[in-house]
N, C-alpha and C positions, 0 to 999 in steps of 0.2 A: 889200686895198682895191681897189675897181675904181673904172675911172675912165671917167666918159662923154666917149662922142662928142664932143661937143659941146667938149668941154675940147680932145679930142686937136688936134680940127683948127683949133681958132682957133690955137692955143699954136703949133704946125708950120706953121700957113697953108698947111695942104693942103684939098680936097676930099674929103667923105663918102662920093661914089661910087668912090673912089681906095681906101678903106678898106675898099670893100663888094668891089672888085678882087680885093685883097692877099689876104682871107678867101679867096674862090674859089679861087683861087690856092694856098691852103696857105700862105702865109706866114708866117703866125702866131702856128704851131705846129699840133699837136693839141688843145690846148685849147682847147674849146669857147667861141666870143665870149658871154658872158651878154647876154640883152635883160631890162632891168628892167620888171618889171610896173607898179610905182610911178611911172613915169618914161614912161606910153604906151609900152612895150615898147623904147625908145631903149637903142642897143649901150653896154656899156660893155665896158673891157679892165680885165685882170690888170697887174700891175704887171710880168710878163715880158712879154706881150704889147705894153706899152706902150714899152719898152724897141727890142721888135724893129722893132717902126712906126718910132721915133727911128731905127736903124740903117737903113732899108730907105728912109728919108726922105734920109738923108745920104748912101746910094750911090748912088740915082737924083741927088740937086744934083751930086754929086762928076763925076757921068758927062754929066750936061748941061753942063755948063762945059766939057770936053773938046773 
């Protein structure tokens, strides 16, 4: 199941360009981010991917509060 953009970042109230970051970055993984045709090409995540975003989201708060 993939999930759009659009979901990830309201739900974390993070920014899209934060997300377009992380990819550069490697983050991700190796899998590949799909862009939906049906959806104006808008990113959606893998259900690992989306997983790793939550993680990567809760160690940058964990380290800002620091």
């Amino acid at each position: 199941m993939q999930v759009p953009i659009s979901k990830v970042t309201r739900e974390l109230e993070i920014k899209s360009f934060q997300l377009h970051k992380w990819e550069e970055r490697g983050w991700l993984g190796t899998e590949p981010v799909f862009k939906d045709p049906d959806n104006n090409g808008q990113r959606t995540y893998s259900k690992q991917q989306v997983e790793r975003i939550e993680f990567i989201d809760e160690v940058i708060k964990d380290q800002r509060k620091r």
